[in-house]
C-alpha positions as CSV (number, residue, x, y, z in Angstrom):
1,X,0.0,0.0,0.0
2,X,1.2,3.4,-0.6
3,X,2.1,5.4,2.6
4,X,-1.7,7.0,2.4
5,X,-0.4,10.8,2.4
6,X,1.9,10.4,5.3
7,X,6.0,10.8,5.0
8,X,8.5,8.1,6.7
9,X,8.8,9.3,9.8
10,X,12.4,9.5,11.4
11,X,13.4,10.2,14.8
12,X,16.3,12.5,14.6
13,X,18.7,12.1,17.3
14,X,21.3,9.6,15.5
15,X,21.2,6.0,14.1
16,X,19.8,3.7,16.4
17,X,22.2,1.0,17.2
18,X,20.2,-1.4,18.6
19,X,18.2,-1.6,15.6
20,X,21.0,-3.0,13.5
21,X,21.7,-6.7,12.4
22,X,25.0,-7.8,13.5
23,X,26.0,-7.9,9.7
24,X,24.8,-4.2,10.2
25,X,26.8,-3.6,13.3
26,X,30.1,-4.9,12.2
27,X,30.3,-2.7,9.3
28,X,30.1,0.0,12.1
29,X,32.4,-1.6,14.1
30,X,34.7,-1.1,11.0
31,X,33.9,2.5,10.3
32,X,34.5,3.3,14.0
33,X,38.2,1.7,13.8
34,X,37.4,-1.4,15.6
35,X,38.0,-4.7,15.1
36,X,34.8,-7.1,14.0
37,X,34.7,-9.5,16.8
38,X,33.6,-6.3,19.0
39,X,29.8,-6.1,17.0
40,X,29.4,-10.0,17.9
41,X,29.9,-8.9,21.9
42,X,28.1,-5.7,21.5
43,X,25.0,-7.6,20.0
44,X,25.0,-10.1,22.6
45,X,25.1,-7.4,24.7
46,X,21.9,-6.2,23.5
47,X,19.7,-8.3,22.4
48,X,20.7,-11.5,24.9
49,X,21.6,-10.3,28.2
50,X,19.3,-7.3,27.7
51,X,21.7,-4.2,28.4
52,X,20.0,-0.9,29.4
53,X,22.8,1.2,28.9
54,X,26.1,0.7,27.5
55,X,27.7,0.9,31.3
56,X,26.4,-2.5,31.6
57,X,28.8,-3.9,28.8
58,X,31.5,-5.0,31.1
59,X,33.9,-6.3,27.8
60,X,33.8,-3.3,26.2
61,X,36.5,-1.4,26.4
62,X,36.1,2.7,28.0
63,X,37.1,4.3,24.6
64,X,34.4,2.3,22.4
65,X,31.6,2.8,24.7
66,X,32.8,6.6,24.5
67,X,32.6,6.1,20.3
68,X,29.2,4.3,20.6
69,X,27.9,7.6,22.7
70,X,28.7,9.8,20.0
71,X,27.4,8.0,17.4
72,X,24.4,6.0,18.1
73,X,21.0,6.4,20.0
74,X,20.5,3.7,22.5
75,X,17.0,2.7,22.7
76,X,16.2,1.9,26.5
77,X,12.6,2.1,27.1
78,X,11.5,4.2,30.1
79,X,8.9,2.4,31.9
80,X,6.1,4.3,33.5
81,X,3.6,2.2,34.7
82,X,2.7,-1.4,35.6
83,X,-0.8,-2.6,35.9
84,X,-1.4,-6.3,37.0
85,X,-4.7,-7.8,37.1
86,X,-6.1,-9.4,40.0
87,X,-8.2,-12.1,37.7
88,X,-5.2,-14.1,35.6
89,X,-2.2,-12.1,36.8
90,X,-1.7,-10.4,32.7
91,X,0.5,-7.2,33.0
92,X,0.2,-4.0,30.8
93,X,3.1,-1.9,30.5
94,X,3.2,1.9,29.7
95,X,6.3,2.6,28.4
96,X,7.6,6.4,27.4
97,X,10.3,6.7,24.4
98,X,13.0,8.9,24.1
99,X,11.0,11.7,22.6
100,X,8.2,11.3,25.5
101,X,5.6,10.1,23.2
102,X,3.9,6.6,25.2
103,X,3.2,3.3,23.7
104,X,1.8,-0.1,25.7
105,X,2.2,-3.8,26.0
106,X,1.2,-6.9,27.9
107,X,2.3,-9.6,28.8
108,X,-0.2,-12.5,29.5
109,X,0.8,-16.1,31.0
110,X,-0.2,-19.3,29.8
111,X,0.5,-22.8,30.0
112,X,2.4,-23.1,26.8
113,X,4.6,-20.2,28.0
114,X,4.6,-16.2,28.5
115,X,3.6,-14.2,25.6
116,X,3.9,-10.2,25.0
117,X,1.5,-8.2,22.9
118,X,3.5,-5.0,21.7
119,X,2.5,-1.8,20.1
120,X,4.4,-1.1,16.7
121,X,3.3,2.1,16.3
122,X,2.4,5.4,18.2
123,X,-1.2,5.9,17.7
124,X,-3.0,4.5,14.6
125,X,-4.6,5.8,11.8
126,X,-6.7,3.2,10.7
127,X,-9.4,4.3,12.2
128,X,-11.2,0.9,13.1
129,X,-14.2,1.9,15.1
130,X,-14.1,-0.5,17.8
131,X,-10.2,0.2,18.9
132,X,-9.3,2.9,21.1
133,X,-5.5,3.2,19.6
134,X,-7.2,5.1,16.7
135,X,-8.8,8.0,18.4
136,X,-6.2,10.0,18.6
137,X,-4.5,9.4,15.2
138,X,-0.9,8.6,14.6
139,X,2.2,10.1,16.0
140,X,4.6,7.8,14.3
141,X,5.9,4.8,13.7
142,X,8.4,2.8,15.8
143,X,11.9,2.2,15.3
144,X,12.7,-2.2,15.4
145,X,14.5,-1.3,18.6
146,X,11.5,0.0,20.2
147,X,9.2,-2.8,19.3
148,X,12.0,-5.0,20.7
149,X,12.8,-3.4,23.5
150,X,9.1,-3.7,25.2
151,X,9.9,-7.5,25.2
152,X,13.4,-7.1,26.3
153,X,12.4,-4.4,29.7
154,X,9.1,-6.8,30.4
155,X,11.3,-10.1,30.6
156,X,13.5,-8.0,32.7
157,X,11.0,-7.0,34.6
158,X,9.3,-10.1,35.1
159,X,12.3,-12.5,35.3
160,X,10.8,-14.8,33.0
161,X,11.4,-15.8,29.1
162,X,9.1,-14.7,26.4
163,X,8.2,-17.8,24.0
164,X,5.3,-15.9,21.8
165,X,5.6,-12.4,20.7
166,X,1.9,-11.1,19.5
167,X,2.4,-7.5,16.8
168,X,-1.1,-6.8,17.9
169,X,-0.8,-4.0,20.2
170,X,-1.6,0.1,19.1
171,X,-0.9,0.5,15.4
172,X,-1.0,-0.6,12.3
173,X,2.3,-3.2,11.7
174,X,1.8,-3.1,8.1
175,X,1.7,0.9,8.2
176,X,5.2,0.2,9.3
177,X,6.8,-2.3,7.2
178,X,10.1,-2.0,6.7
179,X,10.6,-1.7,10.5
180,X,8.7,-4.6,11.1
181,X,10.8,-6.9,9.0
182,X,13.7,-5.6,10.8
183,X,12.3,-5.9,13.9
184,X,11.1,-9.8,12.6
185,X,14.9,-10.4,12.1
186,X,16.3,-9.0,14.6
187,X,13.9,-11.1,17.3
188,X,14.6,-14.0,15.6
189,X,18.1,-14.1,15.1
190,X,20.3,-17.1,16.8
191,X,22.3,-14.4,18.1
192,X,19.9,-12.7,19.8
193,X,16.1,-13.9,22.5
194,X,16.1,-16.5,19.0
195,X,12.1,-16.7,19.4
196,X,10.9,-18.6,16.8
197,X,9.1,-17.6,13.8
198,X,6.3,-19.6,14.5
199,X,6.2,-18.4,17.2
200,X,5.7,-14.8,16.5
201,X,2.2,-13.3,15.3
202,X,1.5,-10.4,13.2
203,X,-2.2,-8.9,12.8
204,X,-3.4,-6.6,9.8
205,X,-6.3,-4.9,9.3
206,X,-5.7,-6.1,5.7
207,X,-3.4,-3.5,3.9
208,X,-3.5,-5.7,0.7
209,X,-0.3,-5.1,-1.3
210,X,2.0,-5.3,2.0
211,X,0.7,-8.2,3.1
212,X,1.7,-9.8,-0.6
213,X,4.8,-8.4,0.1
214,X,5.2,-10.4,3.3
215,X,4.1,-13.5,1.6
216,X,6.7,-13.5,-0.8
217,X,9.6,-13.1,2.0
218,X,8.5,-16.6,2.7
219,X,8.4,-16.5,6.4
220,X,7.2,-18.8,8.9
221,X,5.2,-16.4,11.3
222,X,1.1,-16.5,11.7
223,X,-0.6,-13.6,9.8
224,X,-3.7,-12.4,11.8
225,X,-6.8,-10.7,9.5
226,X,-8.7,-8.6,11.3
227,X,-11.8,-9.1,9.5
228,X,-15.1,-8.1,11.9
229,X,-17.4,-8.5,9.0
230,X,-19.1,-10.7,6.4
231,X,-19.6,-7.7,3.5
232,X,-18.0,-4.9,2.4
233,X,-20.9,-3.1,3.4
234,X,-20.8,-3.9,7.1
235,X,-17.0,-3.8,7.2
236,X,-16.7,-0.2,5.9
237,X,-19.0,0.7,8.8
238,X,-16.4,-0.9,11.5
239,X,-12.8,-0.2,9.3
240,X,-12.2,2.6,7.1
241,X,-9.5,0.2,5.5
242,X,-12.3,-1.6,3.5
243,X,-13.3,1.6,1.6
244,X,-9.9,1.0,-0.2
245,X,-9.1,-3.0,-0.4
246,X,-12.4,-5.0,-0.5
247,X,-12.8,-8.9,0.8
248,X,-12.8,-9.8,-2.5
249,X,-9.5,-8.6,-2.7
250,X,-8.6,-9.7,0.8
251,X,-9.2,-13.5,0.3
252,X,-7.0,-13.2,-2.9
253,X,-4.0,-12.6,-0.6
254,X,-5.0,-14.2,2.2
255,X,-4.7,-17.5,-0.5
256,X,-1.7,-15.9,-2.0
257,X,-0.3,-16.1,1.5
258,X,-1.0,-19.5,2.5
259,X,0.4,-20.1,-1.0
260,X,3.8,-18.8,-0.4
261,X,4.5,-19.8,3.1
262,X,2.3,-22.8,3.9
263,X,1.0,-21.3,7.1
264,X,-2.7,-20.8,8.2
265,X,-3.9,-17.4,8.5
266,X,-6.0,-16.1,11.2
267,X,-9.1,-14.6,11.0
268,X,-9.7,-12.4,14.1
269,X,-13.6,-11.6,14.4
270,X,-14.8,-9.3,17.2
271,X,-18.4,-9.9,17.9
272,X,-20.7,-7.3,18.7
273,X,-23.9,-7.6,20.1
274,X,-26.6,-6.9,17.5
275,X,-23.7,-5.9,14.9
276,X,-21.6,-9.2,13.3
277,X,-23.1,-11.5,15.7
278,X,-25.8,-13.0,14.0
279,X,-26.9,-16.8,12.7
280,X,-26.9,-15.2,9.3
281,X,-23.3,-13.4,10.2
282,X,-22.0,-16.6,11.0
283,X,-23.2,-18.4,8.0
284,X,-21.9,-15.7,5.7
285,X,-18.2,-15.8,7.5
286,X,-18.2,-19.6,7.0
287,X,-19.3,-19.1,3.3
288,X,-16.5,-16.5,2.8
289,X,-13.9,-18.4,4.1
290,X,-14.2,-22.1,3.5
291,X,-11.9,-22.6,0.7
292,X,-8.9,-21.1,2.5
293,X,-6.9,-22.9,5.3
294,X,-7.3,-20.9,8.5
295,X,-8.5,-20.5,12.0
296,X,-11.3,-18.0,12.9
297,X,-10.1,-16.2,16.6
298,X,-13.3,-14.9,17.6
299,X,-13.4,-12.3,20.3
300,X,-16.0,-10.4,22.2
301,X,-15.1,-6.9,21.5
302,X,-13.8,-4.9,24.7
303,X,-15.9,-2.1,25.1
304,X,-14.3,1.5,25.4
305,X,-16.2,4.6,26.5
306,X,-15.3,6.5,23.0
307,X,-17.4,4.1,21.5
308,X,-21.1,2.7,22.0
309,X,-20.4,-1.0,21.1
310,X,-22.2,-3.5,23.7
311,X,-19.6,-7.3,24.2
312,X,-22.3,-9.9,22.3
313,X,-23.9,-12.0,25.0
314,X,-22.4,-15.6,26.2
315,X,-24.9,-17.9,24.7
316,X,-24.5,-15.6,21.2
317,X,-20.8,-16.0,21.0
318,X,-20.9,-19.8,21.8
319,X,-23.8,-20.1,19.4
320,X,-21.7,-18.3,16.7
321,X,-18.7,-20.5,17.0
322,X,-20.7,-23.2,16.7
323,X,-22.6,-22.8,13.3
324,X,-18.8,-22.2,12.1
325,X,-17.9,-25.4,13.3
326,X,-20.6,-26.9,11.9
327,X,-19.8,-25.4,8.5
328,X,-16.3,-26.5,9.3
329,X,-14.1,-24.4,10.0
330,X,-12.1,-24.2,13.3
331,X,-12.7,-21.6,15.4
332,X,-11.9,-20.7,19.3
333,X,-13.7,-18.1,22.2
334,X,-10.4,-15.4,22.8
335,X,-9.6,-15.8,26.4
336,X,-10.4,-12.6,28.3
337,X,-7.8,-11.4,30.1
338,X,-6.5,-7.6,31.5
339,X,-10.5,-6.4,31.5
340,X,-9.7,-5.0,34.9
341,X,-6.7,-3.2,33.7
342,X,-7.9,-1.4,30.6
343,X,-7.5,-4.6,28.6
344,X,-8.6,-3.0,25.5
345,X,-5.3,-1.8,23.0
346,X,-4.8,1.8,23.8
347,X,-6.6,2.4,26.7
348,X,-4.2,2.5,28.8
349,X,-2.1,4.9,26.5
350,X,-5.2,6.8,26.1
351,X,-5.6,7.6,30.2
352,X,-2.2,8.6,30.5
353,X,-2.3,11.5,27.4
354,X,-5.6,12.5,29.2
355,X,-4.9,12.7,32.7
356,X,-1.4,14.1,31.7
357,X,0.0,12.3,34.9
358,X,3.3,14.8,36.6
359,X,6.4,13.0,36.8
360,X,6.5,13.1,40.2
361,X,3.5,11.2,40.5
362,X,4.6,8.4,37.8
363,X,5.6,4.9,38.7
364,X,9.1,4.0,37.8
């Protein structure tokens, strides 16, 4: 997709070292007057034992650390606030960047291992009606060292290992592509946390043309649609995206994807109560999708106070999962989990920029 009117956004204070690939960071090493080996320590550095600062490189000689300071950024997220539910223990994170714009994350516990939802983006401008990361438009888009470092501060933080990294936080990751593939390689590399690729999930709200480019880089990750709607009618109602790319179009590449990488997609619905959730709703979503290989993620939408959308009833969400499975296809109930701590992506963001919290009174 084109950039829809809005310039690549930079931050300006210096090339961000962190976001480099050790190929990358040795060709520095080399420009600076130092010898290769020093970009394999560096790396390790950060992006396996999780350095804030370079003071906590303790091979790294005085006079490089002093070179690094004077040539690169290093991204250290500053983190604000911690929420922790008192249901199923799921954290969110507010963290403040370097130029004191906010994002958030969470990190949620299950029995397969910890996983962490992060934001890829400040703000959003997809304007999807049921999200509260959209309300306030975008800021900008996030640097790969940003995105990685809200996993890297909440396993510090928790003293645990991430195993499933979820791009499903505020933004749009598609909106910032090029970052994201960086950020993809980076979070993958053997060098580096090394979280698998199929272990790392990355939603859309269906930016057609980027998400055929991320087919054909032939990766193993899980692509998440966020679909919401059974026509282009009803969808345009919920996500200005579909007044551009229609489902037509979207099932093309969702194909197209499954074509190039062998992976099921995922269709993430959010039910609304007397909006998508419907008998007929569910019959059309089973009729749309039934050729392609995938996995419907159905979740009753989180209700913000922006917006007047009501969560569809129990019995209607079980009784929509059910005709799917009856149609065939497989499809799960989303665990609930943060409600009690602004579960919803970008409310917590959202409370901070309106409350306009004084330093003093921040949690560190």
């Amino acid at each position: 997709m084109e950039q829809m009117g809005i310039e690549d956004q930079e931050i300006t204070y210096g090339k961000d070292i962190k976001s480099l690939t050790l190929s990358q960071l040795q060709e520095e090493m080399v420009t600076l007057g130092e010898q290769k080996f020093r970009a394999k320590q560096m790396y390790e550095w950060m992006h396996k034992k999780l350095a804030r600062n370079y003071e906590d490189m303790s091979n790294i000689s005085a006079s490089l650390k002093e070179k690094c300071r004077q040539n690169y950024t290093y991204t250290s997220l500053h983190m604000l606030k911690v929420q922790e539910s008192g249901i199923d223990g799921t954290k969110k994170y507010l963290f403040e960047l370097a130029d004191g714009n906010v994002v958030e994350s969470v990190w949620m516990k299950y029995k397969h291992g910890n996983s962490v939802c992060i934001s890829s983006q400040v703000g959003c401008r997809m304007g999807c009606r049921f999200c509260a990361s959209t309300l306030d438009g975008l800021e900008r888009n996030l640097l790969p060292s940003e995105m990685l470092d809200q996993i890297y501060a909440i396993t510090l933080e928790t003293g645990e290992r991430v195993s499933n990294v979820v791009v499903m936080g505020t933004g749009e990751p598609m909106d910032n592509y090029d970052n994201l593939l960086q950020f993809i390689t980076l979070l993958t590399d053997e060098n580096g946390l090394h979280i698998s690729q199929r272990n790392l999930t990355v939603s859309t709200c269906g930016i057609v043309p980027k998400m055929r480019e991320l087919a054909d880089q032939k990766l193993q990750i899980t692509l998440a649609l966020s679909l919401h709607a059974t026509t282009d009618e009803k969808r345009k109602k919920l996500m200005p995206i579909a007044n551009r790319y229609s489902l037509e179009e979207l099932m093309e590449v969702c194909a197209y994807y499954f074509e190039q990488t062998g992976r099921r997609l995922t269709f993430e619905y959010s039910l609304v109560r007397g909006v998508n959730d419907t008998k007929e709703d569910a019959e059309e979503l089973a009729a749309l999708i039934k050729n392609l290989n995938c996995h419907v993620n159905l979740i009753p939408v989180n209700p913000i106070k922006e917006r007047d959308f009501v969560q569809s009833e129990k019995h209607a969400v079980e009784a929509f999962r059910s005709r799917l499975e009856q149609q065939g296809i497989t499809a799960t109930v989303r665990r609930e989990m943060g409600r009690d701590i602004d579960g919803a992506c970008g409310q917590l963001r959202r409370k901070h920029i309106e409350t306009a919290v004084p330093p003093s009174d921040v949690l560190s």
